[in-house]
NUDO-464518 format. One line per 10 residues: number of its first residue (from 1); for each residue x, y, z of N, C-alpha, C. Coordinates in nm, 2 decimals, always signed. Layout:
<sites>
NUM	X/Y/Z/X/Y/Z/X/Y/Z  ... .
</sites>
This chain:
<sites>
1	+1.21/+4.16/+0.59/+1.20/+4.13/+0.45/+1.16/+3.99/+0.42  +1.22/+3.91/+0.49/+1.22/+3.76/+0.47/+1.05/+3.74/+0.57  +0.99/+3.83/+0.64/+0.84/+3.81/+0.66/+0.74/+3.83/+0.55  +0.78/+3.93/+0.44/+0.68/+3.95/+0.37/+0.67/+3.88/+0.25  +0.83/+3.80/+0.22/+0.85/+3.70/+0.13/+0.81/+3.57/+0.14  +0.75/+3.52/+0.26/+0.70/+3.36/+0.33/+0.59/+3.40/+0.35  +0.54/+3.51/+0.39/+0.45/+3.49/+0.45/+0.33/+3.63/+0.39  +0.36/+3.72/+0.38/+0.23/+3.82/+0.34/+0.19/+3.75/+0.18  +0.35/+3.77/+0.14/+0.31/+3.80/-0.03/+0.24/+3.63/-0.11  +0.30/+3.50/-0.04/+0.19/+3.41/-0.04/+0.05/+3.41/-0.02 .
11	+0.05/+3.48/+0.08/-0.09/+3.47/+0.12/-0.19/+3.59/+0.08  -0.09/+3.68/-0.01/-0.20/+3.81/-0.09/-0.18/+3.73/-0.24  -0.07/+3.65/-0.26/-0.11/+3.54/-0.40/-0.23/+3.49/-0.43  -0.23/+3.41/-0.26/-0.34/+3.28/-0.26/-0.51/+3.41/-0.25  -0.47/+3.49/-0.24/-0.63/+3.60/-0.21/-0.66/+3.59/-0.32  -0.55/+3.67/-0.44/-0.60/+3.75/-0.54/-0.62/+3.62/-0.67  -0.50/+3.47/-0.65/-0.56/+3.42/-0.73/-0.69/+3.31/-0.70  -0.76/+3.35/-0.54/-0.92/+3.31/-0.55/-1.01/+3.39/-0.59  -0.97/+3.53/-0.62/-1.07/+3.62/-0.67/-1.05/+3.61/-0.81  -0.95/+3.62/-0.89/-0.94/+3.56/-1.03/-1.02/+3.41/-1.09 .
21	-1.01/+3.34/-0.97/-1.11/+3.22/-1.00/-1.22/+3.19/-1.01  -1.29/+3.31/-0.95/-1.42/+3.32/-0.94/-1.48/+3.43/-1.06  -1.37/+3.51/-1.09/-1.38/+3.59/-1.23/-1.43/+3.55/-1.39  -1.29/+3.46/-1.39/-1.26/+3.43/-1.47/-1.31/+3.23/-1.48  -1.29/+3.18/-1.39/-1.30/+3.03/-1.40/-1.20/+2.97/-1.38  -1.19/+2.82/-1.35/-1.08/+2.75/-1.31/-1.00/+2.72/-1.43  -1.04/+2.67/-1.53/-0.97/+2.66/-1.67/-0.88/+2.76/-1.76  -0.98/+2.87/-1.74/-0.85/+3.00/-1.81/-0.79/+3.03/-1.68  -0.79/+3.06/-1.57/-0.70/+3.06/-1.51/-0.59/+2.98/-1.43  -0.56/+2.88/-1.51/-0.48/+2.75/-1.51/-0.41/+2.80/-1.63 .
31	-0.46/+2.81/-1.75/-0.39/+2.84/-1.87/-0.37/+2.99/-1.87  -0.39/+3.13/-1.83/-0.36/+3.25/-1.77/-0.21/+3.21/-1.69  -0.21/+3.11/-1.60/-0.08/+3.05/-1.49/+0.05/+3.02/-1.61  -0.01/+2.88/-1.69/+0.10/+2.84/-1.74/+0.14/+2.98/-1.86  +0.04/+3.02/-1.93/+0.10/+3.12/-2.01/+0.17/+3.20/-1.91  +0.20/+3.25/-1.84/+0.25/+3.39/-1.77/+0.41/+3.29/-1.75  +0.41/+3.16/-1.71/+0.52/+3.07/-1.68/+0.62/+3.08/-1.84  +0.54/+3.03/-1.92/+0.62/+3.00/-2.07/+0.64/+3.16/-2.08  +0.55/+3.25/-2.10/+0.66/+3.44/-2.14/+0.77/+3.42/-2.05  +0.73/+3.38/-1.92/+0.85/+3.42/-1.81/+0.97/+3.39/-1.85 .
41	+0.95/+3.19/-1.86/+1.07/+3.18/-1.93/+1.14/+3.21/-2.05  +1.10/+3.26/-2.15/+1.12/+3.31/-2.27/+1.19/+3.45/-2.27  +1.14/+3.52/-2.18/+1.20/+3.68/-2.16/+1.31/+3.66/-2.04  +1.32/+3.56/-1.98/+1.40/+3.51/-1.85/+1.55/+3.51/-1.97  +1.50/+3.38/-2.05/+1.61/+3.36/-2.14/+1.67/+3.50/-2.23  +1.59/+3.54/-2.34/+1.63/+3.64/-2.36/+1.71/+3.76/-2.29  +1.67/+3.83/-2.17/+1.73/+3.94/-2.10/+1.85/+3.86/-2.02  +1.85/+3.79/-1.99/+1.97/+3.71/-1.87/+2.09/+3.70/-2.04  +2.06/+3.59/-2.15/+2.18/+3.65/-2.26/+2.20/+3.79/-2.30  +2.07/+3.86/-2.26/+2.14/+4.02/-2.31/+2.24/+4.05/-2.17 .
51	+2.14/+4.07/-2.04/+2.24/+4.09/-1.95/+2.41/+4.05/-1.98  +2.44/+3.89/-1.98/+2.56/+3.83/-1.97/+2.68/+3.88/-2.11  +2.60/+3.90/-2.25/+2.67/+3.96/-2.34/+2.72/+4.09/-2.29  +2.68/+4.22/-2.22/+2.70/+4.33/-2.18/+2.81/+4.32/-2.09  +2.74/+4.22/-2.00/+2.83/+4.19/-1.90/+2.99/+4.15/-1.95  +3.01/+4.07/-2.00/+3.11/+4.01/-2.12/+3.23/+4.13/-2.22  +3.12/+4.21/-2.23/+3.17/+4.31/-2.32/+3.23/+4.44/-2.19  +3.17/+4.45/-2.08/+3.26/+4.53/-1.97/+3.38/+4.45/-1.92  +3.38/+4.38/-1.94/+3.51/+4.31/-1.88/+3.61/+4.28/-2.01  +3.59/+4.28/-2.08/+3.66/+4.34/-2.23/+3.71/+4.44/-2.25 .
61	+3.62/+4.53/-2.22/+3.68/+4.68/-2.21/+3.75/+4.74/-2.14  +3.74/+4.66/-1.99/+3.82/+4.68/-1.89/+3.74/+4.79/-1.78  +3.62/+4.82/-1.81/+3.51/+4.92/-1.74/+3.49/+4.88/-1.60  +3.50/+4.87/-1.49/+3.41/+4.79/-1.40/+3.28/+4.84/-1.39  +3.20/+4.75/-1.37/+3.07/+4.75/-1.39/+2.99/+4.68/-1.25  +2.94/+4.68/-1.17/+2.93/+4.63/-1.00/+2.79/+4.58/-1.04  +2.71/+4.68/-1.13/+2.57/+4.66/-1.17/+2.52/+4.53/-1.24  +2.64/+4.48/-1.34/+2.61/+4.35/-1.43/+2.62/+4.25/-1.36  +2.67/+4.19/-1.26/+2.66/+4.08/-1.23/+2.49/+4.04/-1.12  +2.52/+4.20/-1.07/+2.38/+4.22/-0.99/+2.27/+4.20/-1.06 .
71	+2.27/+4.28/-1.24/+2.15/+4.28/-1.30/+2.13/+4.12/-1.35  +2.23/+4.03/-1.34/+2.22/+3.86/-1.37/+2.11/+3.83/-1.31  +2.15/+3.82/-1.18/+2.07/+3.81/-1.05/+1.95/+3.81/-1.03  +1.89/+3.92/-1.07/+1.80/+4.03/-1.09/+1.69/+3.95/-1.17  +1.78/+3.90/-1.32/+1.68/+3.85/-1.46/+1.67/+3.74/-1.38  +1.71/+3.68/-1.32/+1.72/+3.51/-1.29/+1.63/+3.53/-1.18  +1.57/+3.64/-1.06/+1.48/+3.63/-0.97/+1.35/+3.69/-1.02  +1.36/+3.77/-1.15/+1.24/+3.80/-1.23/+1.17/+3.73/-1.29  +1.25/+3.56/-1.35/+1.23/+3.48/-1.47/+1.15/+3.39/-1.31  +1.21/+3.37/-1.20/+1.17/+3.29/-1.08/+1.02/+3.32/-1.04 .
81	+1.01/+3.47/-1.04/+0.89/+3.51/-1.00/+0.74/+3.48/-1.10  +0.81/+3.50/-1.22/+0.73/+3.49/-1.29/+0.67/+3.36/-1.31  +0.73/+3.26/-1.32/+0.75/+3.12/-1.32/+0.62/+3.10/-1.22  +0.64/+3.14/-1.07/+0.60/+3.10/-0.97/+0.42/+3.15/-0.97  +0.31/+3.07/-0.96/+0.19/+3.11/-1.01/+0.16/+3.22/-0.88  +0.10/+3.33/-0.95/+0.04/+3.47/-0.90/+0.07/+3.59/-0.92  -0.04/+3.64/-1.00/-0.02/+3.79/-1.02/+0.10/+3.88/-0.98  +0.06/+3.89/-0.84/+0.16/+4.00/-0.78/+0.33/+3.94/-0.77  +0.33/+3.80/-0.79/+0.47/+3.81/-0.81/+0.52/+3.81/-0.98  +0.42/+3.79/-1.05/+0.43/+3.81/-1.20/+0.45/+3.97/-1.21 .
91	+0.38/+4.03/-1.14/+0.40/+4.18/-1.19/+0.52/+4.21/-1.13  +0.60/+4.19/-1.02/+0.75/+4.24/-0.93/+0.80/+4.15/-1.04  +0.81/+4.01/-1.07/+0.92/+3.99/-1.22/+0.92/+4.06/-1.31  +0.80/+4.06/-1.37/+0.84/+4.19/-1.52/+0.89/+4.32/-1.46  +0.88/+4.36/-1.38/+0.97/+4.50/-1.38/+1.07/+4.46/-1.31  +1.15/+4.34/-1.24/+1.30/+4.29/-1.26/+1.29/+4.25/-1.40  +1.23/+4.20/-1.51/+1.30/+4.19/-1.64/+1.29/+4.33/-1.72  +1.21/+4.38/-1.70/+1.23/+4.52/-1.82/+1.37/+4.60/-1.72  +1.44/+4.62/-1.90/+1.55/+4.65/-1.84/+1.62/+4.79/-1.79  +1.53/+4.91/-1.81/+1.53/+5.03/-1.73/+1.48/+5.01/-1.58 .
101	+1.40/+4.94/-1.51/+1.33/+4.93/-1.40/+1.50/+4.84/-1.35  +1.51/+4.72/-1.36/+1.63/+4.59/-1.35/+1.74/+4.69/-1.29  +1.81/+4.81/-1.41/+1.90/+4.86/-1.37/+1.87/+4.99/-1.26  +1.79/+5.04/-1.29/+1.72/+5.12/-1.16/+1.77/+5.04/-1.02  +1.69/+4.92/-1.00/+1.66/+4.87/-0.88/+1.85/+4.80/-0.86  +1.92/+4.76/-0.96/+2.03/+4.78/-0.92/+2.12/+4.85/-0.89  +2.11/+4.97/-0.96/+2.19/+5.09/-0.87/+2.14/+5.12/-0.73  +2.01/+5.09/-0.74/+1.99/+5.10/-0.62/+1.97/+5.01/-0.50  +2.00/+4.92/-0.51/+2.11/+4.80/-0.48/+2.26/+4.85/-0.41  +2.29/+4.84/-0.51/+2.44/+4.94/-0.49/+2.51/+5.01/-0.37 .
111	+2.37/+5.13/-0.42/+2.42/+5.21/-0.33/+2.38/+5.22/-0.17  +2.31/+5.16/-0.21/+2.25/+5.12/-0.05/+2.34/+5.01/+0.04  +2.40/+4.94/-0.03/+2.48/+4.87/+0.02/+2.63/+4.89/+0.02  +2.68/+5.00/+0.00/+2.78/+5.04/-0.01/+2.87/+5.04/+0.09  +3.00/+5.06/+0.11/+3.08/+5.10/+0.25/+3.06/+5.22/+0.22  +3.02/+5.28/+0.33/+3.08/+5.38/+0.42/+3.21/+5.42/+0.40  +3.22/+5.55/+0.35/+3.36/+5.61/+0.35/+3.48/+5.53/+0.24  +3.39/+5.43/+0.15/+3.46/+5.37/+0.08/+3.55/+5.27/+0.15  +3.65/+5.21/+0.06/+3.69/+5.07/+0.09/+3.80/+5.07/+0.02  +3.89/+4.93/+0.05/+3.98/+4.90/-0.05/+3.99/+4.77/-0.03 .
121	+4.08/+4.73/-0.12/+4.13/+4.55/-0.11/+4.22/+4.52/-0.20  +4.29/+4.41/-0.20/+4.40/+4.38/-0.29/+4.40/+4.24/-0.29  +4.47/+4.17/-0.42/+4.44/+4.04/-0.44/+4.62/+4.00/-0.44  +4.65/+3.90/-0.32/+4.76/+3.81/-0.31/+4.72/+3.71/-0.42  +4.89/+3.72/-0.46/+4.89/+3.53/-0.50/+4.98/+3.45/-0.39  +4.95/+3.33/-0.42/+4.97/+3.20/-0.34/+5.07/+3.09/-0.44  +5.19/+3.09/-0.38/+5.30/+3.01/-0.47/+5.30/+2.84/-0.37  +5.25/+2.73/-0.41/+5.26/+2.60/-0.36/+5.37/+2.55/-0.43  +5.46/+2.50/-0.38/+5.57/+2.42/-0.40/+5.57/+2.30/-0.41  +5.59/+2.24/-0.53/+5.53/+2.08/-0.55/+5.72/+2.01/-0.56 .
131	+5.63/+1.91/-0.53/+5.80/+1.83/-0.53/+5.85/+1.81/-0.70  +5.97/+1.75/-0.74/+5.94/+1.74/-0.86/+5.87/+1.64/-0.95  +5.89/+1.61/-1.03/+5.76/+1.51/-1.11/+5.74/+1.34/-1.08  +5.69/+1.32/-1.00/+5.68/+1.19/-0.92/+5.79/+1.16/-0.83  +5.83/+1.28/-0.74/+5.90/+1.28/-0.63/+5.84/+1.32/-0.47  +5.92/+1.25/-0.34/+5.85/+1.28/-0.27/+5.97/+1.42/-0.18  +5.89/+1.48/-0.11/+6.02/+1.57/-0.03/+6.02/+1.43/+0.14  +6.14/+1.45/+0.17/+6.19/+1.41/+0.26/+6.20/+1.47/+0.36  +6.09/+1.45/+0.49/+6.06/+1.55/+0.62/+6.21/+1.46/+0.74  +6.28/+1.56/+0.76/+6.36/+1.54/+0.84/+6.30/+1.59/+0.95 .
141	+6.26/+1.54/+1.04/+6.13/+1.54/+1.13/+6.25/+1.61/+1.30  +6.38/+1.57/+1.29/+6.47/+1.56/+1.41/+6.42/+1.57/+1.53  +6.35/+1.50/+1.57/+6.26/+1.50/+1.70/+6.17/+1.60/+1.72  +6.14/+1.70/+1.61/+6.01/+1.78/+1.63/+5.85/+1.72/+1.55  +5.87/+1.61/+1.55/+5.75/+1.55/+1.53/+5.65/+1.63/+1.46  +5.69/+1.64/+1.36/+5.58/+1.73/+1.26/+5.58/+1.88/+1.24  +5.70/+1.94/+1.35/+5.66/+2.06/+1.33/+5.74/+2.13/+1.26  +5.67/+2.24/+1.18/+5.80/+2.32/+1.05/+5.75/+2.44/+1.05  +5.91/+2.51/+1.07/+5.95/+2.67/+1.10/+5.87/+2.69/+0.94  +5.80/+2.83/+0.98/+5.82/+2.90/+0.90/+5.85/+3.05/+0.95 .
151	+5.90/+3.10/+0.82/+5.88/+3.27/+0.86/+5.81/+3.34/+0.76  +5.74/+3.49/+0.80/+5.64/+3.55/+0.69/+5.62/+3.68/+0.78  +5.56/+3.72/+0.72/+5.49/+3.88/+0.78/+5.34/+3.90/+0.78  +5.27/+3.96/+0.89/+5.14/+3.97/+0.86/+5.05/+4.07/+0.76  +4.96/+4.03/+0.68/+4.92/+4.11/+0.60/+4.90/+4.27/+0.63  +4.87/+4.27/+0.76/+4.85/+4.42/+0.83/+4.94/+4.50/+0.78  +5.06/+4.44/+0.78/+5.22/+4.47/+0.80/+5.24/+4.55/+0.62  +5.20/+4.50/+0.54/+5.24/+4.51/+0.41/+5.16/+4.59/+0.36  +5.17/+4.69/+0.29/+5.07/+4.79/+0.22/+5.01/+4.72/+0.09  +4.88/+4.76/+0.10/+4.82/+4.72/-0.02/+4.88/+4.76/-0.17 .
161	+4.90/+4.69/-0.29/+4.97/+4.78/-0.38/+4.82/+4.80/-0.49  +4.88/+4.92/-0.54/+4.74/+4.93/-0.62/+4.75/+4.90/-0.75  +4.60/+4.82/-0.79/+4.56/+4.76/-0.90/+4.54/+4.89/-1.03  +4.62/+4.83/-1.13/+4.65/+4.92/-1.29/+4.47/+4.90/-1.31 .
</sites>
């Protein structure tokens, strides 16, 4: 993937916008470049605050949603492509910003990257013990030179509890 992004799709850029140049002329297609840059960013801006409001509003509702943060992503490498002068990466941005194609290619995203057989996970907290308020603790060191027992159990050991 990372060959056809360095290396084909530059160099079918640099083809198609020498054949536009000879079309069209060097002037409108300088100003053809920047206009396609200024929509980019304009519809970059727009869809990325639609994205993030939606987004916003599933996490409010309590929905999980795997697709919104991916469809962020998405607007923000559509707004990039477009930005970047040449056709064919102008054309793969607008269909990451139009937002039936965006979520398409994110579910399909998704699912392609999925685990296998599903998954799980659980979120510990972490309790740090601070001395009191401009106090220090006092390491009684007794000849072990820095070293301090602890005891615990390994995560293996503990069943995951499940999230409400």
């Amino acid at each position: 993937m990372g060959f056809f992004f360095f290396v084909i799709l530059p160099l079918t850029e640099l083809y198609l916008l020498t054949l536009l140049w000879e079309q069209i002329g060097f002037l409108q297609l300088v100003a053809l470049l920047v206009a396609s840059a200024a929509i980019g960013v304009a519809i970059t801006r727009q869809q990325g605050l639609r994205v993030w409001r939606d987004y916003q509003q599933a996490l409010v509702s309590g929905v999980p949603q795997a697709e919104g943060a991916l469809e962020g992503v998405l607007v923000l490498l559509g707004g990039a492509l477009l930005i970047a002068p040449g056709p064919l990466s102008d054309l793969i941005g607008l269909f990451l910003l139009v937002p039936w194609t965006r979520r398409w290619v994110a579910r399909w995203l998704v699912r392609r990257n999925a685990p296998v057989g599903g998954g799980s996970f659980f979120v510990s907290r972490t309790f740090v013990v601070r001395p009191p308020s401009g106090g220090r603790y006092e390491e009684d060191h007794g000849g072990n030179s820095g070293v301090i027992d602890t005891t615990g159990e390994a995560a293996d050991d503990v069943p995951p509890r499940q999230l409400p």
